[in-house]
C-alpha positions as CSV (number, residue, x, y, z in Angstrom):
1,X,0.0,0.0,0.0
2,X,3.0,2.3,0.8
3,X,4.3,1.6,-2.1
4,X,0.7,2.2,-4.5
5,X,1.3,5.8,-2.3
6,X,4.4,6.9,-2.9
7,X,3.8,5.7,-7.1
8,X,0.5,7.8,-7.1
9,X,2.6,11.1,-5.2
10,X,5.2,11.3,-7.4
11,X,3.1,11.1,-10.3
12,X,0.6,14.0,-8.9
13,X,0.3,17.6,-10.5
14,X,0.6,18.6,-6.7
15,X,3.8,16.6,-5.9
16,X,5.7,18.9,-9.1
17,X,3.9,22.1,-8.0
18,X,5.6,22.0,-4.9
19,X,9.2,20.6,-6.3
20,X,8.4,23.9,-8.2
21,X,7.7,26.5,-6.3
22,X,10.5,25.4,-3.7
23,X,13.1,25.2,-7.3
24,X,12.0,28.5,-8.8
25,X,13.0,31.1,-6.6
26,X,16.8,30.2,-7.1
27,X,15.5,30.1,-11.0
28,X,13.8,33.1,-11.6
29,X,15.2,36.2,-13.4
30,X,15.8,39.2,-12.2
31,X,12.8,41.6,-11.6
32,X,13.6,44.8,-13.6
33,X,11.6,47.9,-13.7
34,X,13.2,50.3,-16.9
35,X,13.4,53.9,-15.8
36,X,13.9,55.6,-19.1
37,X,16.3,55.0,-22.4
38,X,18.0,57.7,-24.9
39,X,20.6,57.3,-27.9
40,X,22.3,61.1,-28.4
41,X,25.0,60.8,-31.3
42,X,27.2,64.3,-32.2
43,X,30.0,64.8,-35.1
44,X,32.2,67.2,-35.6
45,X,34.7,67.9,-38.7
46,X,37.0,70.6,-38.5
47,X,39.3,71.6,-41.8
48,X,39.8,75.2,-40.2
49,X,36.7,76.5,-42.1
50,X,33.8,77.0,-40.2
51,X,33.8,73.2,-37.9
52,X,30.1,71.9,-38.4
53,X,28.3,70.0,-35.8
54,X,25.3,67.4,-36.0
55,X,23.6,66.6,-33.3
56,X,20.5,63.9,-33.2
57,X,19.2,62.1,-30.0
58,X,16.0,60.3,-29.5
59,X,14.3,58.7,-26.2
60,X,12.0,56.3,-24.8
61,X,10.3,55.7,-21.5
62,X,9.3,52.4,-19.9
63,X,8.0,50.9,-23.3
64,X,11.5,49.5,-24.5
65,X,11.1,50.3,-28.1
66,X,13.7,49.8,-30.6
67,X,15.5,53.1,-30.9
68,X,18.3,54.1,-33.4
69,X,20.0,57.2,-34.9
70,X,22.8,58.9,-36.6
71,X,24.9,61.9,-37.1
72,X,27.4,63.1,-39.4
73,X,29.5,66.2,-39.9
74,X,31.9,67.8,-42.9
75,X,34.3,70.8,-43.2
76,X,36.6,71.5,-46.4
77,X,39.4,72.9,-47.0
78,X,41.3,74.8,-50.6
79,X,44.3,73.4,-51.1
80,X,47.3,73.9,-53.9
81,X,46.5,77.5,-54.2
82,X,42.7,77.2,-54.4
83,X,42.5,74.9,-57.5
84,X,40.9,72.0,-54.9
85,X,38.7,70.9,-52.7
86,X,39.7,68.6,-49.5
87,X,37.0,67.0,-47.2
88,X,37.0,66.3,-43.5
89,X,34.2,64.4,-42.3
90,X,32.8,62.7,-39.1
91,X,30.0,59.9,-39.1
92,X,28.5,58.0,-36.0
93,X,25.7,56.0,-36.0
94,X,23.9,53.3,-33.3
95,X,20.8,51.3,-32.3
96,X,19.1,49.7,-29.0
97,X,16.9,47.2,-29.0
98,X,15.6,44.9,-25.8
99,X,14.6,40.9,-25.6
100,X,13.2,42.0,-22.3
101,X,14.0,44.3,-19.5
102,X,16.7,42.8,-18.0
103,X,18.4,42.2,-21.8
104,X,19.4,44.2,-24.9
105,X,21.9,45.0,-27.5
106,X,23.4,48.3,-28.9
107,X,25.5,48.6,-31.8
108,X,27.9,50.8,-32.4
109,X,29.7,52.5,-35.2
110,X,32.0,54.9,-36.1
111,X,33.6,56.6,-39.3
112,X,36.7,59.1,-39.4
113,X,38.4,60.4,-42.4
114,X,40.4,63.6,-43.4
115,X,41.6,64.5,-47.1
116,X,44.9,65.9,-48.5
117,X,44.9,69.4,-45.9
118,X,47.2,72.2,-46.5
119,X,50.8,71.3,-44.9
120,X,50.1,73.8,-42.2
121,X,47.1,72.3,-40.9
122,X,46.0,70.1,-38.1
123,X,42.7,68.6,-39.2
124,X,40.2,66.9,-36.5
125,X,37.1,64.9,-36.4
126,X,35.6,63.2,-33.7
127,X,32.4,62.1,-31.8
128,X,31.8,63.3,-28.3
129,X,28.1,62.3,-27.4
130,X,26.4,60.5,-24.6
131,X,25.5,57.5,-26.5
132,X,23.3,55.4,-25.7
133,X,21.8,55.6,-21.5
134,X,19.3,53.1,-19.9
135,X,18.2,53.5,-16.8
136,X,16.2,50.7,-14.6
137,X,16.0,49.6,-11.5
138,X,16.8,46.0,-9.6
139,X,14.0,44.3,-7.2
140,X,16.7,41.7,-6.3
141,X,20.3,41.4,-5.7
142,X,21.5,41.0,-9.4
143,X,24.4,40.5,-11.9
144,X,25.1,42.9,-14.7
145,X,27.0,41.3,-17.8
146,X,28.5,43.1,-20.6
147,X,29.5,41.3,-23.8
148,X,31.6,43.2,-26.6
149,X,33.0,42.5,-29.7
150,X,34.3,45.6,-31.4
151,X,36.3,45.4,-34.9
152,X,38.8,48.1,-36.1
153,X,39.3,48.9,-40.2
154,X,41.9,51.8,-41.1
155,X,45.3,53.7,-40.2
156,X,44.5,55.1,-36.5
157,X,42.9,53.2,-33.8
158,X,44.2,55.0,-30.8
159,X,42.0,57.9,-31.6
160,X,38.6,55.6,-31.2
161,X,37.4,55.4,-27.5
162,X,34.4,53.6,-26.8
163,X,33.7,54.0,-23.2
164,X,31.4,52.0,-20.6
165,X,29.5,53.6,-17.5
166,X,28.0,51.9,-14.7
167,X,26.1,54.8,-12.6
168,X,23.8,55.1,-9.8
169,X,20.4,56.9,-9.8
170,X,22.0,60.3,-9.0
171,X,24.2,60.3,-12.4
172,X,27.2,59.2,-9.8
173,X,29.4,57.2,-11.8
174,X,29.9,53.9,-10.2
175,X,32.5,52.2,-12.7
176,X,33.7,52.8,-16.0
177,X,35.7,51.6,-18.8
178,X,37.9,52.1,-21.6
179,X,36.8,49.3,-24.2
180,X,39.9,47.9,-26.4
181,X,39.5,49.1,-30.2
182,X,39.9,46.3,-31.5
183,X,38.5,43.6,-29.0
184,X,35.8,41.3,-27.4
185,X,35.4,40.5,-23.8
186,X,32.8,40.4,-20.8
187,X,32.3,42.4,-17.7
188,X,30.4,42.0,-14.8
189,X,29.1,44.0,-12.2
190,X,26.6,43.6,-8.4
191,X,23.6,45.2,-8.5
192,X,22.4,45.7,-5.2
193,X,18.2,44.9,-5.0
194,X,16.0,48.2,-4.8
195,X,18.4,51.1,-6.6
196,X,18.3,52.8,-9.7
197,X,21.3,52.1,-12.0
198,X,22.2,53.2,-15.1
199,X,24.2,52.4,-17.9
200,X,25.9,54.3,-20.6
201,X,27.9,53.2,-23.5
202,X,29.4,56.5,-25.1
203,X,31.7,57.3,-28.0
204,X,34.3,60.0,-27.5
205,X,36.4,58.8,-30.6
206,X,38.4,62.0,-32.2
207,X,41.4,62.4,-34.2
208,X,43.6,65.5,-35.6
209,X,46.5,64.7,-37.8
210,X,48.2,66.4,-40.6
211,X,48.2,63.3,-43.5
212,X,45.5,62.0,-44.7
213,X,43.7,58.9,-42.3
214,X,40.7,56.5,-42.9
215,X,39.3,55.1,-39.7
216,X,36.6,52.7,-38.8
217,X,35.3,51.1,-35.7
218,X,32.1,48.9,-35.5
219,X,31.5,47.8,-32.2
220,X,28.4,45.0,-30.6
221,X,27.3,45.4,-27.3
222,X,24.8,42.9,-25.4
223,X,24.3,43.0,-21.3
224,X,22.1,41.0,-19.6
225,X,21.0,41.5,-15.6
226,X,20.7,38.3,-14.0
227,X,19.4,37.2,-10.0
228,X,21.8,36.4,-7.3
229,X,20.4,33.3,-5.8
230,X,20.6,34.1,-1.9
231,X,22.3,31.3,0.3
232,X,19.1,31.2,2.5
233,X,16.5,30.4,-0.1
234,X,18.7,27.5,-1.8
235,X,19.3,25.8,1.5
236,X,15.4,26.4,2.2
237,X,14.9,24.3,-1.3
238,X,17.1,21.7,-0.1
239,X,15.0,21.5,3.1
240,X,11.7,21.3,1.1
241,X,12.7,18.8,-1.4
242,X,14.6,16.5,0.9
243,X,11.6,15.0,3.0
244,X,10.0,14.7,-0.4
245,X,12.4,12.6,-2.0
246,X,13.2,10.2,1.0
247,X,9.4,9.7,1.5
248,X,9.4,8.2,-2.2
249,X,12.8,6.3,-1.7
250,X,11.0,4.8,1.1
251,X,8.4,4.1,-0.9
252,X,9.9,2.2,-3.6
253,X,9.6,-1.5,-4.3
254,X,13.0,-3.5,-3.4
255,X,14.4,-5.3,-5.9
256,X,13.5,-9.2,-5.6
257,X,16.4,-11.8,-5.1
258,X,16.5,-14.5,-6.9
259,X,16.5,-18.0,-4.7
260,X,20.0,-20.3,-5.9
């Protein structure tokens, strides 16, 4: 009869609603609540006539849509006596997009060149703009992950400066990073449970030189923000499930023995 017991238990809706609600809370992810999100891009070209400036930035509250943008900037310059026409120029662009609160990905890329200038010269380019900026806060304790893979194409790469911010609710910056151009990695950071964070992936790429330069960066981002399983709610699983399990070992037929 024990046995007909134990059979019928472990094959019961309720017995796997309990293994799951004592297995889940060291399972579940992260409960994240989005504060707001923007994507603000700027270039600037300066050939010592006049340095333009584009500016475009877009935003988003709570809703998570995709957001992207771009900017891009040129200044000129005559050279050999006035018979020509040389070209600075300055482009940026990026998008954001989310599989869920608690995960997204942000691309990233950037475009720096300068034409024949006059000997005399020290042309410039650059980016300088916030990026992109999400902000969100944690209901548990919480990992942040940051995965990068940036590729480089041109003469200069010290020039391009992709940077990383972890900051608190108050704009307080809480970590940051100079990304490798080129290079992949990860990076991880604890959330504490309850605060506002945000983070900030910005380009402040900019080079002045007097030759002429080609240079290209193109940069993937992904982060995801993951739980912290405490130490008291897995042993309390363990505690659960234990009583369970030797209740249906117990349970369980023996294995007959042959007679010789």
């Amino acid at each position: 009869m024990r046995t007909i017991i134990a059979n019928r238990v472990s094959k019961s809706p309720f017995f796997f609603a309990i293994i799951a609600s004592s297995v889940l809370p060291c399972c579940a992810f992260a409960g994240v609540t989005p504060v707001s999100a923007t994507l603000s891009l700027d270039a600037t070209a300066n050939a010592g006539n006049n340095p333009p400036t584009d500016f475009h930035s877009v935003s988003d509250g709570t809703t998570l849509n995709p957001l992207s943008t771009s900017a891009f900037a040129q200044d000129y310059q005559l050279i050999n006596g006035g018979s020509q026409i040389s070209y600075d120029s300055a482009k940026t662009s990026a998008s954001a997009s989310w599989s869920s609160a608690s995960s997204g990905h942000i691309t990233l890329n950037t475009e720096l060149s300068s034409g024949q200038m006059d000997s005399q010269s020290v042309t410039g380019v650059g980016t300088g703009s916030q990026g992109f900026i999400y902000s969100f806060i944690t209901d548990a304790a919480s990992t942040l992950t940051l995965s990068y893979n940036i590729t480089f194409s041109g003469e200069y790469s010290y020039g391009l400066h992709p940077l990383f911010y972890l900051e608190n609710g108050s704009g307080g910056v809480i970590s940051w990073t100079s990304l490798p151009v080129p290079g992949s990695g990860t990076l991880s950071y604890p959330l504490q449970a309850g605060q506002e964070y945000a983070i900030q992936l910005a380009d402040n790429s900019n080079l002045y030189q007097f030759s002429t330069f080609d240079s290209a960066m193109s940069g993937t981002y992904s982060y995801q923000i993951a739980p912290v399983p405490e130490p008291t709610t897995c042993a309390l699983m363990v505690v659960s499930i234990l009583p369970l399990l030797f209740s249906i070992r117990r349970g369980q037929p023996r294995p007959a023995t042959r007679k010789s």
